[in-house]
Backbone as a ProteinNet text record, in pm:
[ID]
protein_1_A
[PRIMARY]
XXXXXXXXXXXXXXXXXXXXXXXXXXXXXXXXXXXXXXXXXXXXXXXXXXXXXXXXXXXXXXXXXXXXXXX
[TERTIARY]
84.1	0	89.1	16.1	180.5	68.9	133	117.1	163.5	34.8	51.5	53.7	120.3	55.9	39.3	-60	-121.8	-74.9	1.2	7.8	-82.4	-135.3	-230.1	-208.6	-314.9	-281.6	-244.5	-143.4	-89.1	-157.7	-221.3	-362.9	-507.2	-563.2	-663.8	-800.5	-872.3	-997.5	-1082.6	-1093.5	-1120.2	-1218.8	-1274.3	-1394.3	-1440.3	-1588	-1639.1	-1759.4	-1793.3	-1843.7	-2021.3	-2131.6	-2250.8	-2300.3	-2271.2	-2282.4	-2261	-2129.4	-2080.9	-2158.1	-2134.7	-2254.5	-2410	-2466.1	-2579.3	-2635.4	-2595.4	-2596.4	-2565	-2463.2	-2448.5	-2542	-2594.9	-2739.5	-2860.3	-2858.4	-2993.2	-3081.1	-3001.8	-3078.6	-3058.2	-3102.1	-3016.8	-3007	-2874.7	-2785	-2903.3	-2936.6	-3056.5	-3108.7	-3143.1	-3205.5	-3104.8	-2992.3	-2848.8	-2853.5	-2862.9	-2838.4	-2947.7	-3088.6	-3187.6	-3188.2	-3163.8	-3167.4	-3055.1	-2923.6	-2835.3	-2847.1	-2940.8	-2973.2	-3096	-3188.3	-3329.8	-3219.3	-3186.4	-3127.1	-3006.7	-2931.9	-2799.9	-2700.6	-2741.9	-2719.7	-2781.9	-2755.3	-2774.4	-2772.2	-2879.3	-2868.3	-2742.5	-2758	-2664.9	-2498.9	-2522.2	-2357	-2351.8	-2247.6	-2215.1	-2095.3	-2170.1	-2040.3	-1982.1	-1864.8	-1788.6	-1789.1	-1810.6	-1838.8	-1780.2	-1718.9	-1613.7	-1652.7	-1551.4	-1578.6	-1634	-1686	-1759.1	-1893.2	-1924.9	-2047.6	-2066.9	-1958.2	-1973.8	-1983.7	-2032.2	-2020.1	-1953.5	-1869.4	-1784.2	-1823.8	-1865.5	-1908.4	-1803	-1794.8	-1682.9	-1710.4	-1657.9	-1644.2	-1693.4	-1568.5	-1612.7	-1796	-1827	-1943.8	-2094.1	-2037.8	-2167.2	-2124.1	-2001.9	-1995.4	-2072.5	-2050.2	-2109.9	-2276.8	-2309.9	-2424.1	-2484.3	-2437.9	-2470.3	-2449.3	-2376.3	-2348.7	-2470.9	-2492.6	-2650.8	-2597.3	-2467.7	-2452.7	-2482.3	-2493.5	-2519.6	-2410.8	-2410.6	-2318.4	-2265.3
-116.8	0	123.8	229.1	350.8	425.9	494.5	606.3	765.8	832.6	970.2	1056.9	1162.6	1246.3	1375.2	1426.3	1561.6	1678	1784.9	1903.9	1999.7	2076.9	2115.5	2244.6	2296.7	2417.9	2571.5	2659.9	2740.8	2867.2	2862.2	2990.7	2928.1	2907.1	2844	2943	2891.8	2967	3068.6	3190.7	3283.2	3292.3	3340.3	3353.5	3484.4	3490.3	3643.3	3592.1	3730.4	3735.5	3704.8	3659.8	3698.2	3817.2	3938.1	4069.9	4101.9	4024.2	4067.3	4011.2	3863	3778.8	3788	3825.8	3871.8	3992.5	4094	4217.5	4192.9	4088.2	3999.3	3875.3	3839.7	3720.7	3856.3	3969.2	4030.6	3984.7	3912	3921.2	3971.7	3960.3	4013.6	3911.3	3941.6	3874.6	3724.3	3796.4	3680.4	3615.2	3634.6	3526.7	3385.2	3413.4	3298.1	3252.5	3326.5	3270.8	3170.9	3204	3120.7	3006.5	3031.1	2903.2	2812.2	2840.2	2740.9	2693.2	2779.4	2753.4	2618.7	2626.4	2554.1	2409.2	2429.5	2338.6	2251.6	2322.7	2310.2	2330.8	2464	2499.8	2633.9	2719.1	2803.8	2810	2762.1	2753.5	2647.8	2539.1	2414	2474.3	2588.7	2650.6	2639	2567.7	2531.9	2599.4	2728.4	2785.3	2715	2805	2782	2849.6	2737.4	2849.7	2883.3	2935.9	3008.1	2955.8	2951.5	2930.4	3094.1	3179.1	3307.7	3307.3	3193.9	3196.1	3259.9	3317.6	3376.3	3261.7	3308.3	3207.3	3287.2	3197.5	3252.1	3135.5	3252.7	3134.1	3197.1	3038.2	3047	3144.3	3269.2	3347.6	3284	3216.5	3157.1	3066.7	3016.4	2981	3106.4	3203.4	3312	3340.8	3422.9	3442.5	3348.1	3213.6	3133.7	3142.9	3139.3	3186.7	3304.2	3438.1	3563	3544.7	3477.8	3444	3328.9	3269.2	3218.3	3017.9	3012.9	2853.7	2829.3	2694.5	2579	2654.4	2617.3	2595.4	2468.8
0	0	0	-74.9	-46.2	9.5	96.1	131.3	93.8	91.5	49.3	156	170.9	245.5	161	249.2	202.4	280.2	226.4	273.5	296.2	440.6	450.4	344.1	315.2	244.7	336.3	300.5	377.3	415.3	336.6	291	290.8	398.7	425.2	345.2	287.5	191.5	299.1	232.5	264.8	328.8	434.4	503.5	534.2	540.2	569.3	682.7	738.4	865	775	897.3	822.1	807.1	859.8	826.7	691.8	659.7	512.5	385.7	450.1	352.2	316.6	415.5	430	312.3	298.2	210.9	76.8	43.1	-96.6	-142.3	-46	-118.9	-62.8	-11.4	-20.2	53.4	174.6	312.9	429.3	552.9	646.5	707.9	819.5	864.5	952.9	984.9	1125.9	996.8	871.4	842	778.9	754.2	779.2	901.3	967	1068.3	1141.5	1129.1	1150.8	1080.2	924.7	873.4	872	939.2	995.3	1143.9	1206.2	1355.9	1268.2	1211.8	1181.6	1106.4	1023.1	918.7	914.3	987.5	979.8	867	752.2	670.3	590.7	518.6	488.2	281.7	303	82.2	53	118.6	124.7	123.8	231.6	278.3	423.2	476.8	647.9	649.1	775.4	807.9	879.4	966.9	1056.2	1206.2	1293.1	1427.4	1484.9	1532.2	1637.2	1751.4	1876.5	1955.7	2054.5	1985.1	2025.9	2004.5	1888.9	1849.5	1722.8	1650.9	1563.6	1416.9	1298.8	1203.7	1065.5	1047.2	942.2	816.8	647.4	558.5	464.2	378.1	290.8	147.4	125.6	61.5	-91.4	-155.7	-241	-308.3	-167.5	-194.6	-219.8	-133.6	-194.4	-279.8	-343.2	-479.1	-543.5	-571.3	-664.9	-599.8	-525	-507.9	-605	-558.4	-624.2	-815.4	-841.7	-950.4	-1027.7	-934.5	-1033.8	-1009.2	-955.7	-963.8	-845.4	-800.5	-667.6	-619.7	-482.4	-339.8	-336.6
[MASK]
+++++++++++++++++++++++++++++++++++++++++++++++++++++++++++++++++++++++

């Protein structure tokens, strides 16, 4: 069997606050946030929680959102 290893990447993918995200899909912030509190997801996007409680979503995925493709 061989083994690979994987280098983590050094520049981990960009994240934005839901304040930020929110104003780019043309909602406000509480309603991301309800529907990852209800769902466990937000337009099939799982942020990231902080241990503050805060949720950080991956940049890349609203663009493609706002842009008209899947998450």
């Amino acid at each position: 069997m061989k083994n690979t290893h994987t280098v983590p990447s050094t520049r981990p993918a960009e994240k934005i606050s839901t304040e930020v995200a929110a104003p780019r899909l043309a909602v406000k912030p509480q309603t991301m946030r309800a529907g990852f509190c209800r769902h466990g997801h937000y337009m099939n996007m799982v942020p990231v929680k902080l241990p503050n409680g805060r949720l950080l979503w991956d940049a890349a995925a609203v663009d493609r959102l706002t842009s008209g493709e899947v998450a």
